[in-house]
C-alpha positions in Angstrom: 223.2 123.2 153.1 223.3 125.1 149.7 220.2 126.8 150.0 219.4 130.2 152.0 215.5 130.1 152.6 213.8 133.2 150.5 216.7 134.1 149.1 216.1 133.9 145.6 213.1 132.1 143.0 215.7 129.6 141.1 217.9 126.8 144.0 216.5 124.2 144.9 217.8 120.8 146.7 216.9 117.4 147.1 217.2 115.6 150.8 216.6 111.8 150.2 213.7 111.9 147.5 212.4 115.6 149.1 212.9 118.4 147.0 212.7 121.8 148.7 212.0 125.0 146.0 213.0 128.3 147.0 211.0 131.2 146.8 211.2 134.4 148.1 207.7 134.4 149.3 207.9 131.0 149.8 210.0 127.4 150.2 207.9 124.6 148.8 208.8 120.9 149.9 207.6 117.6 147.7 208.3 114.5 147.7 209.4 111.5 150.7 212.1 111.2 152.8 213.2 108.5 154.8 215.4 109.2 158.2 216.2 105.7 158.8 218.4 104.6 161.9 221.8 104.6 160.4 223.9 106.9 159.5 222.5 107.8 156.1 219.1 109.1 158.8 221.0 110.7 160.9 222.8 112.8 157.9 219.2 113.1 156.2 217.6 114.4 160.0 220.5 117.2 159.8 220.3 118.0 156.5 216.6 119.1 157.5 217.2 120.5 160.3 219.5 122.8 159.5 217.0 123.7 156.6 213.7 124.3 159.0 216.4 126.2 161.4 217.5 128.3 158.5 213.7 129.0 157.2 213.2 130.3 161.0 215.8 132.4 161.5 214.9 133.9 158.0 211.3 134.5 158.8 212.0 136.1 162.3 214.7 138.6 160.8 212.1 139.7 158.6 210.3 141.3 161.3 207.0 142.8 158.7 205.7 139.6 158.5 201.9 139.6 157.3 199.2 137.6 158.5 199.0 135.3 155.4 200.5 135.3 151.7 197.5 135.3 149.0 197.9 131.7 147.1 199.7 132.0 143.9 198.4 133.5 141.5 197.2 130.6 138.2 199.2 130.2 135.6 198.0 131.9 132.3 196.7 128.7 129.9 197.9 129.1 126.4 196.8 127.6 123.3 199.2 124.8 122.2 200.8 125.7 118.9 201.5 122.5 117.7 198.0 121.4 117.6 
Protein backbone atom coordinates (compact mmCIF):
# COMPACT_ATOMS: atom_id res chain seq x y z
CA UNK A 1 0.00 0.00 0.00
CA UNK A 2 1.30 3.47 -1.13
CA UNK A 3 -0.65 5.45 1.06
CA UNK A 4 0.05 6.39 4.93
CA UNK A 5 -3.48 7.43 6.34
CA UNK A 6 -3.39 11.48 7.32
CA UNK A 7 -0.24 11.89 6.18
CA UNK A 8 -0.50 14.40 3.71
CA UNK A 9 -3.73 16.36 1.60
CA UNK A 10 -2.44 15.17 -2.15
CA UNK A 11 -2.10 10.62 -2.52
CA UNK A 12 -4.59 9.01 -3.23
CA UNK A 13 -5.21 5.23 -4.57
CA UNK A 14 -7.61 3.32 -6.26
CA UNK A 15 -8.58 -0.53 -4.98
CA UNK A 16 -10.80 -2.06 -7.77
CA UNK A 17 -13.04 1.07 -8.77
CA UNK A 18 -12.61 2.53 -4.88
CA UNK A 19 -10.64 5.48 -4.68
CA UNK A 20 -9.39 6.43 -1.17
CA UNK A 21 -8.26 10.44 -0.74
CA UNK A 22 -5.99 11.30 1.86
CA UNK A 23 -6.35 13.97 4.12
CA UNK A 24 -4.83 14.81 7.12
CA UNK A 25 -8.04 15.35 8.90
CA UNK A 26 -9.52 12.97 6.93
CA UNK A 27 -9.31 9.76 4.31
CA UNK A 28 -12.41 9.90 2.02
CA UNK A 29 -13.37 6.58 0.10
CA UNK A 30 -15.73 6.62 -3.24
CA UNK A 31 -16.56 4.58 -5.51
CA UNK A 32 -17.26 0.25 -5.67
CA UNK A 33 -15.32 -2.51 -5.10
CA UNK A 34 -15.76 -5.98 -5.76
CA UNK A 35 -13.87 -8.82 -3.55
CA UNK A 36 -14.82 -11.66 -5.60
CA UNK A 37 -13.78 -15.30 -4.69
CA UNK A 38 -10.56 -15.58 -6.70
CA UNK A 39 -7.61 -14.44 -6.41
CA UNK A 40 -8.06 -10.91 -7.76
CA UNK A 41 -10.68 -10.74 -4.12
CA UNK A 42 -8.47 -11.99 -2.13
CA UNK A 43 -5.71 -9.40 -3.33
CA UNK A 44 -8.54 -6.54 -3.33
CA UNK A 45 -9.71 -7.84 0.63
CA UNK A 46 -5.82 -7.23 1.48
CA UNK A 47 -5.33 -4.30 -0.18
CA UNK A 48 -8.20 -2.94 2.23
CA UNK A 49 -7.27 -4.35 4.95
CA UNK A 50 -4.13 -3.28 5.30
CA UNK A 51 -5.58 0.26 4.47
CA UNK A 52 -8.47 0.24 7.46
CA UNK A 53 -5.44 -1.38 9.71
CA UNK A 54 -3.20 1.48 8.79
CA UNK A 55 -6.11 4.27 9.35
CA UNK A 56 -6.30 2.56 12.99
CA UNK A 57 -3.09 2.42 13.97
CA UNK A 58 -2.80 6.10 12.80
CA UNK A 59 -5.81 7.28 14.69
CA UNK A 60 -4.82 5.55 18.02
CA UNK A 61 -1.06 7.05 17.90
CA UNK A 62 -2.73 10.25 17.78
CA UNK A 63 -3.74 10.02 21.21
CA UNK A 64 -5.71 14.06 21.22
CA UNK A 65 -8.39 12.79 19.31
CA UNK A 66 -11.55 15.10 19.48
CA UNK A 67 -15.01 14.14 19.79
CA UNK A 68 -15.89 15.06 16.10
CA UNK A 69 -14.25 17.10 13.11
CA UNK A 70 -16.55 20.19 12.02
CA UNK A 71 -17.67 19.18 8.17
CA UNK A 72 -15.68 20.96 5.63
CA UNK A 73 -15.85 24.06 5.33
CA UNK A 74 -17.95 25.08 1.37
CA UNK A 75 -16.10 25.97 -1.21
CA UNK A 76 -15.99 29.69 -2.05
CA UNK A 77 -18.42 30.07 -5.55
CA UNK A 78 -16.77 32.21 -8.03
CA UNK A 79 -18.13 33.95 -10.94
CA UNK A 80 -17.26 32.14 -14.22
CA UNK A 81 -15.00 34.35 -16.33
CA UNK A 82 -15.78 33.02 -19.54
CA UNK A 83 -19.37 33.79 -19.36
Amino acid sequence: MKLKPFADDERSISIGDLTVENGTDRVALYGSLDITRDKEGLRRARDLLALAQAAVTALEAAGDLPDRLPPPSTPEVVKNPFQ
